[in-house]
C-alpha positions as CSV (number, residue, x, y, z in Angstrom):
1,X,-78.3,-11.7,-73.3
2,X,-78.7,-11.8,-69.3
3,X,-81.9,-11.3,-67.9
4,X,-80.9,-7.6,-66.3
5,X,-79.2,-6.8,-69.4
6,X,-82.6,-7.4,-71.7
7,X,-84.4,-5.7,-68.6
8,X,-82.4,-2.7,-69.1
9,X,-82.1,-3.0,-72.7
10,X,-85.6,-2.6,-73.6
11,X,-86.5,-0.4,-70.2
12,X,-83.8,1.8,-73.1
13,X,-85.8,1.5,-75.8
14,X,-89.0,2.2,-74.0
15,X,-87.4,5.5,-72.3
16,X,-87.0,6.4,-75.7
17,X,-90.3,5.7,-76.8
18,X,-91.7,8.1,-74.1
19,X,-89.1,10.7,-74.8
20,X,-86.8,10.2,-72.0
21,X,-83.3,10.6,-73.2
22,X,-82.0,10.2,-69.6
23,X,-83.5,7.6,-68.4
24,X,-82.6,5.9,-71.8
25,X,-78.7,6.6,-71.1
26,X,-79.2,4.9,-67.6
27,X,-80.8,2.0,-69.0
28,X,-78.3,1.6,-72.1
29,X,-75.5,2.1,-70.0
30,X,-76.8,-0.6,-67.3
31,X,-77.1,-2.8,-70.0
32,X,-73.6,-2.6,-71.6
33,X,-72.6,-3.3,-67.8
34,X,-74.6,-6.5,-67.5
35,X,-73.4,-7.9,-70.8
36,X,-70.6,-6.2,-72.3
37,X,-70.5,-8.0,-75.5
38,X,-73.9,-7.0,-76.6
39,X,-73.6,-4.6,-80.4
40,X,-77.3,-3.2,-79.9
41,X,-77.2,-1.5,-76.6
42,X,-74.0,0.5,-77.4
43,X,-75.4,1.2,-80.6
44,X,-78.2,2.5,-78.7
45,X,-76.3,4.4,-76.2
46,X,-74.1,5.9,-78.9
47,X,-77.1,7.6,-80.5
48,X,-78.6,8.6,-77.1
49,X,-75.1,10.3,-76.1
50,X,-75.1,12.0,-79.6
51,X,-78.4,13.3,-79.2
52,X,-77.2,14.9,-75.5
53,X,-74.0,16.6,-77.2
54,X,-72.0,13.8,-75.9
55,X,-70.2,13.5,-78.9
56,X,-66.7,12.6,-77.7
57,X,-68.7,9.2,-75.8
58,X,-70.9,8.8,-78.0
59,X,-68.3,8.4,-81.0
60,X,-67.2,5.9,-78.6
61,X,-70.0,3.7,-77.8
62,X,-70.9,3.6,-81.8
63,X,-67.0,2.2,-82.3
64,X,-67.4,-0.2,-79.8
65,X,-71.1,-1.9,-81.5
66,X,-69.1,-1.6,-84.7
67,X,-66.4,-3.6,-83.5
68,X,-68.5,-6.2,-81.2
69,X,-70.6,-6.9,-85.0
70,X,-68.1,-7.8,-86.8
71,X,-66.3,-10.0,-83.5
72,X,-70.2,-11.6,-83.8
73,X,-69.8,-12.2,-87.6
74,X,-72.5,-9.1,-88.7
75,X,-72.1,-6.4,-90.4
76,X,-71.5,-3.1,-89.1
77,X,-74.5,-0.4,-89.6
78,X,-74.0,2.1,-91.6
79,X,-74.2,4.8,-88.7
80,X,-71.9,3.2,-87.2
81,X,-68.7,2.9,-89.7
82,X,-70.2,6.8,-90.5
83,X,-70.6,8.0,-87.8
84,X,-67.9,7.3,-85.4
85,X,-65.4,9.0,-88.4
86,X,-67.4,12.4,-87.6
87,X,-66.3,13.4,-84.0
């Protein structure tokens, strides 16, 4: 992970620890930026898009951490092979 990736990454998860859902979304979607290849944050920006409506994107952002796990060698969560199959 790049340093302004796992600065926006965890600036995410910190939004979203002080109930910020927009700010979160910024920061997620900074982060898949910086370093496209990186499961967590689009896992993270999937939920935060589901949780604004944004089901459409946020189908799509789950689908792509899916994918990039299994490119990695993990294992999908099971959000996201559930999840995605619901918008």
């Amino acid at each position: 992970m790049e340093d302004n990736a796992f600065y926006y990454y965890y600036s995410g998860l910190a939004s979203l620890e002080l109930q910020q859902p927009k700010e979160a979304s910024y920061f997620f979607q900074q982060c898949v930026k910086s370093d496209p290849e990186d499961a967590d944050a689009f896992y993270q920006l999937g939920l935060v898009l589901k949780q604004a409506g944004n089901e459409s994107l946020a189908g799509k952002a789950l689908q792509k951490a899916a994918a990039l796990r299994v490119v990695h060698g993990q294992r999908p969560s099971k959000e996201e092979k559930i999840i995605p199959r619901i918008f």
